[in-house]
Backbone as a printed PyTorch tensor [residue, N CA C, xyz], in Angstrom:
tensor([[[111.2720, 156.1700, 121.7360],
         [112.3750, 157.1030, 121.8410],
         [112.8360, 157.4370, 120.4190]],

        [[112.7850, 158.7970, 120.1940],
         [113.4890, 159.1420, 119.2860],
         [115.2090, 158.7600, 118.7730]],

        [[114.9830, 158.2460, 116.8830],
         [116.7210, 158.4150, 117.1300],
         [117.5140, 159.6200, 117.1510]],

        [[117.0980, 160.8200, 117.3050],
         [117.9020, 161.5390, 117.4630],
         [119.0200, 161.6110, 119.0420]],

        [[117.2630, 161.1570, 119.9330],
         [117.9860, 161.1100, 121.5320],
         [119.0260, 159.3190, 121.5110]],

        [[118.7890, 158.7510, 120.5890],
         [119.4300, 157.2750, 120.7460],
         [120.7360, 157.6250, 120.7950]],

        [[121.2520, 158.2390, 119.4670],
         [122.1280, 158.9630, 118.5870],
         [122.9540, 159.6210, 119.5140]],

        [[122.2720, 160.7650, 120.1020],
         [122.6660, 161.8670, 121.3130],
         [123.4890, 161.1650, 122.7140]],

        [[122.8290, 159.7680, 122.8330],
         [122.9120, 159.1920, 123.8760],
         [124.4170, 158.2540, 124.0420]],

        [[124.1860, 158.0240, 122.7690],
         [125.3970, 157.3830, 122.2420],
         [126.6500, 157.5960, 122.1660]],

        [[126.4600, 159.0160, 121.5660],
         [127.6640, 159.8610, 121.5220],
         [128.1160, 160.3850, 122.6170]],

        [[127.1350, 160.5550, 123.4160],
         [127.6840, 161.2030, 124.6220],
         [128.7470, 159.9750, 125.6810]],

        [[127.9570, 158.4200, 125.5310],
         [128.4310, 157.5090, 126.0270],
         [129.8110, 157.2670, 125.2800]],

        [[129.8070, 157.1260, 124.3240],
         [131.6580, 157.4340, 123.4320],
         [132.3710, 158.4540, 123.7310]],

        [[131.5500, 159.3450, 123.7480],
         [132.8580, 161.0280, 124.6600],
         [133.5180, 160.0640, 126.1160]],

        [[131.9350, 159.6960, 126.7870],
         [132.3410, 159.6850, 128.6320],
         [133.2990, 158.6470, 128.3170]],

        [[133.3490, 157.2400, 127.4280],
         [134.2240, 156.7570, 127.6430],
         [135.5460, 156.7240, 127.3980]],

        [[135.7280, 157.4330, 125.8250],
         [136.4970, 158.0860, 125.7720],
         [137.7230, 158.8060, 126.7560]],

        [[136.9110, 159.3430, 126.8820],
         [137.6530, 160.4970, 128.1300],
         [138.2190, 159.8300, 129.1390]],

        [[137.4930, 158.4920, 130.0000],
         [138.2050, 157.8850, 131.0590],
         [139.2910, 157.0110, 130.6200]],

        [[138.8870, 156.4390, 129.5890],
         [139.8780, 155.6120, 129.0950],
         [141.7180, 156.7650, 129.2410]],

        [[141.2410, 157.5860, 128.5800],
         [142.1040, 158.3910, 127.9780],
         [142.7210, 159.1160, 129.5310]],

        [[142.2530, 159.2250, 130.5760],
         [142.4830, 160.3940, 132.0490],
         [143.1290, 158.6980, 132.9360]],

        [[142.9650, 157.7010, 132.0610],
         [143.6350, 156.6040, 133.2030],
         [144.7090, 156.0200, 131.8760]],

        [[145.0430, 156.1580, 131.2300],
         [145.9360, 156.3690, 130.7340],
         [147.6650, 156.5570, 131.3520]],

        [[148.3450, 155.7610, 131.2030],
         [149.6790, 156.0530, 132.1320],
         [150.1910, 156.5920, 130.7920]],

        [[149.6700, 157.8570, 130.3490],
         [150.5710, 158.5720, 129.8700],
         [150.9560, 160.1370, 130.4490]],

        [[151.9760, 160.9350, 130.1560],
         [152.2260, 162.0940, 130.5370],
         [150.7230, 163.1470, 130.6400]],

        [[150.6830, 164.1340, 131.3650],
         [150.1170, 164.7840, 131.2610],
         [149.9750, 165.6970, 130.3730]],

        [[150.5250, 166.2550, 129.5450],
         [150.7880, 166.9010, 128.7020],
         [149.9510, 165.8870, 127.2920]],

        [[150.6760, 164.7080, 126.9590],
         [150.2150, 164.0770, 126.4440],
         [148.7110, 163.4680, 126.6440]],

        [[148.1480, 163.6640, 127.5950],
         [146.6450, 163.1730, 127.8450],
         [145.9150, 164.2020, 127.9670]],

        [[146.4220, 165.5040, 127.7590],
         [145.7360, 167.1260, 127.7310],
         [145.7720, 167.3460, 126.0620]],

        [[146.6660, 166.7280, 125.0980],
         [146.4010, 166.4920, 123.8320],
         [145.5680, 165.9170, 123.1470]],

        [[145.5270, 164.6860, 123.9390],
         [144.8500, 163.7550, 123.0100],
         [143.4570, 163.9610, 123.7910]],

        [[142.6990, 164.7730, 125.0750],
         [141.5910, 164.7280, 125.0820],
         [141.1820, 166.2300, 124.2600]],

        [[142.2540, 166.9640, 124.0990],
         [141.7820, 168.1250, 122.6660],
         [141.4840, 167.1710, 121.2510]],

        [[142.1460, 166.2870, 120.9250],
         [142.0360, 165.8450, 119.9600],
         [140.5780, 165.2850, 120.0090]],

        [[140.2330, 164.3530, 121.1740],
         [139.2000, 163.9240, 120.8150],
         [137.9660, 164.2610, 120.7070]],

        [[137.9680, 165.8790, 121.4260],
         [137.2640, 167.0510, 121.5330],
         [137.1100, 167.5780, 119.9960]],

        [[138.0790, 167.6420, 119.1040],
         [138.0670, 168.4900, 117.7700],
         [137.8480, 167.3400, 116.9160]],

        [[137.7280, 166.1600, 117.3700],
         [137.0330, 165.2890, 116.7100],
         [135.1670, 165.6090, 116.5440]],

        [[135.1870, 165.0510, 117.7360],
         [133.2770, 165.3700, 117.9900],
         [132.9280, 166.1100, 117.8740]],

        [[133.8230, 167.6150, 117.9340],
         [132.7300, 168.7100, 117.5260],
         [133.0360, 168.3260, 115.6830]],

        [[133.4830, 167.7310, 114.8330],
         [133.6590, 168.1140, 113.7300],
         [132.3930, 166.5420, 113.2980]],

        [[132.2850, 165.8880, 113.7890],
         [131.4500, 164.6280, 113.8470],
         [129.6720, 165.6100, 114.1090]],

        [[129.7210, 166.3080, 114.9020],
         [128.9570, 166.8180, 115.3300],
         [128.2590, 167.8240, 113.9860]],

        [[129.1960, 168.5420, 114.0430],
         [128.9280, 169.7890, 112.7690],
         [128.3300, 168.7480, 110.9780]],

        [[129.1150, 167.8900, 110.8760],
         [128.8220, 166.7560, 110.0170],
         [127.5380, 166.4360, 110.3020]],

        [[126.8670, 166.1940, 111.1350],
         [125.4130, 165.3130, 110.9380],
         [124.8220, 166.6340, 111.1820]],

        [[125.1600, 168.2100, 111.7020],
         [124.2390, 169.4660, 111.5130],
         [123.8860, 169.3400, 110.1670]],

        [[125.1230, 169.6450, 109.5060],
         [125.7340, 170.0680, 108.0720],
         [124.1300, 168.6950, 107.3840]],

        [[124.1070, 167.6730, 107.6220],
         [123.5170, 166.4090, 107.1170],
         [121.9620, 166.6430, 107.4990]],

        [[121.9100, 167.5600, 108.1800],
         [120.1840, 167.7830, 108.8460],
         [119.7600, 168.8070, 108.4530]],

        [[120.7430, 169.8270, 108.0120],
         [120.1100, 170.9520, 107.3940],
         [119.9910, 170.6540, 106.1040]],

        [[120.8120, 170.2000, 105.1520],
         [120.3980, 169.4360, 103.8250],
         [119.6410, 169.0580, 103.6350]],

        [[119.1860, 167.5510, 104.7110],
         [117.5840, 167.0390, 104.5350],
         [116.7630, 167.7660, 104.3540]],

        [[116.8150, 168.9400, 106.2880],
         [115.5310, 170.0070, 105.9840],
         [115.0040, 170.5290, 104.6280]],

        [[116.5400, 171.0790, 103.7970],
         [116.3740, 171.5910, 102.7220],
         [115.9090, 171.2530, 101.5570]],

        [[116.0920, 169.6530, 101.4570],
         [115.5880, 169.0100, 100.4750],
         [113.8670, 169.0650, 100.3490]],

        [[113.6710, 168.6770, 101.8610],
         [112.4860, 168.4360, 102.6370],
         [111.2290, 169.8480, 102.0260]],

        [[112.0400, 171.0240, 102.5760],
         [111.4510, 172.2100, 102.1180],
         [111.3730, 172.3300, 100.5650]],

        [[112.0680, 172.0130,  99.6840],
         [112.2340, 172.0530,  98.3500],
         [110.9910, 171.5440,  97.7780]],

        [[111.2230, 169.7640,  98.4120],
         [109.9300, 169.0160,  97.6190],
         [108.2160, 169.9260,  98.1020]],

        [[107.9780, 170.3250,  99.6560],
         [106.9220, 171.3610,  99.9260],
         [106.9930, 172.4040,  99.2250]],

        [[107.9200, 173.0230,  98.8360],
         [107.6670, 174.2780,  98.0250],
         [106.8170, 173.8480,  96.2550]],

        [[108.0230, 172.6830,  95.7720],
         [107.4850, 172.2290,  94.5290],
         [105.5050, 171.4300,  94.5660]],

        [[105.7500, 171.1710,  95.8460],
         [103.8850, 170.5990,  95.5320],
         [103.1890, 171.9370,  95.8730]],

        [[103.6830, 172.9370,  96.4700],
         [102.3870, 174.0220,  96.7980],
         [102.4880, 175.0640,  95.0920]],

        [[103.9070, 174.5470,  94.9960],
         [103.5790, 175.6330,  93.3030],
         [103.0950, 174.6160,  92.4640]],

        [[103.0120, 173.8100,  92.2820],
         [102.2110, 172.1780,  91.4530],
         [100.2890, 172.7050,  91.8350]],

        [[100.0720, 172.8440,  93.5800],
         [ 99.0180, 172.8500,  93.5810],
         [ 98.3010, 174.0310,  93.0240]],

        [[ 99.4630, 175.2480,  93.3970],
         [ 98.3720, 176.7500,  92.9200],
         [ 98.4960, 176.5740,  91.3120]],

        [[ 99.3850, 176.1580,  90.7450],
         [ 99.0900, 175.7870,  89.6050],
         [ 97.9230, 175.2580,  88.7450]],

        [[ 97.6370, 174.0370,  89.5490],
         [ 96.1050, 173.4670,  89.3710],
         [ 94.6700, 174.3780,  89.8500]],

        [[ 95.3950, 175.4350,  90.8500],
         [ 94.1350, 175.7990,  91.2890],
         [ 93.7820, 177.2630,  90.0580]],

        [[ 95.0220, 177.7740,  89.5700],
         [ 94.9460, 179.1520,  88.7000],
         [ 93.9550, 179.3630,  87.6640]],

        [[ 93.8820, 177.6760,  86.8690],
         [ 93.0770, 177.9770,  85.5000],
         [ 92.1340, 177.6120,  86.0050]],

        [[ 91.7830, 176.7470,  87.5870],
         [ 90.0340, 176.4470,  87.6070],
         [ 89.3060, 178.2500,  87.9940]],

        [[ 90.2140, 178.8040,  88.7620],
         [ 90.1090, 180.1950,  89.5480],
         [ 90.0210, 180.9970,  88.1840]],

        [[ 90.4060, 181.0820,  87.0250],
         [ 90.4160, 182.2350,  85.9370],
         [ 89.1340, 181.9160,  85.5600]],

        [[ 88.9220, 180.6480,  85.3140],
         [ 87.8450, 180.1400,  84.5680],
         [ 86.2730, 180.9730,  85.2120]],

        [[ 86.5350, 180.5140,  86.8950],
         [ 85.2820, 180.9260,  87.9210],
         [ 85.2660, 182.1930,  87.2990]],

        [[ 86.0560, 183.0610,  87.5850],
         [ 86.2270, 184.3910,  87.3230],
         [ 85.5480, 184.6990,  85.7850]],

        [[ 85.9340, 184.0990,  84.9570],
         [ 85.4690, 184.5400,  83.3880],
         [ 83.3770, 183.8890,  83.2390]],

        [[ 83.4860, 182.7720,  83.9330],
         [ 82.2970, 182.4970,  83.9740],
         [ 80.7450, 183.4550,  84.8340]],

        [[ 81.6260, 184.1560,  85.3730],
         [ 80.6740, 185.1080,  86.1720],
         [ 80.7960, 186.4440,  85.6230]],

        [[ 81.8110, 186.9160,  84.9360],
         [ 81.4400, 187.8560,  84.1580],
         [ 80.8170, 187.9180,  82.7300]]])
């Protein structure tokens, strides 16, 4: 199993409990319609945080592939001029 689905699984099990904890709650209604917004504008901001943290990687990820394919045509330019000058 992937950790992304571990991760996914997890969080979702902290919302569900969350939430019951919070709906059996002997507090006002009003007050338990707050605090499950709150815990709502929590996770989506928890959420956006590990996007925000995955698109970075990607980016890094893509960076280092970009730097080895210009590393490789690099190596390949002067053997390729050379072919080229040797046949004319």
């Amino acid at each position: 199993m992937s950790s992304g689905k571990v991760l996914l699984g997890v969080l979702a099990g902290v919302a569900a409990g969350a939430l019951i904890g919070i709906l059996f709650a002997p507090d006002k209604g009003t007050e338990t319609r707050k605090k499950i917004v709150a815990k709502g504008e929590d996770y989506v901001d928890e959420i956006k945080e590990k996007f925000n943290g995955l698109v970075d990687e990607l980016g890094k990820k893509m960076d280092g592939v970009k730097a080895k394919a210009d590393e490789m045509m690099g190596e390949v330019k002067p053997k390729d001029e050379k072919a080229k000058a040797s046949t004319n």
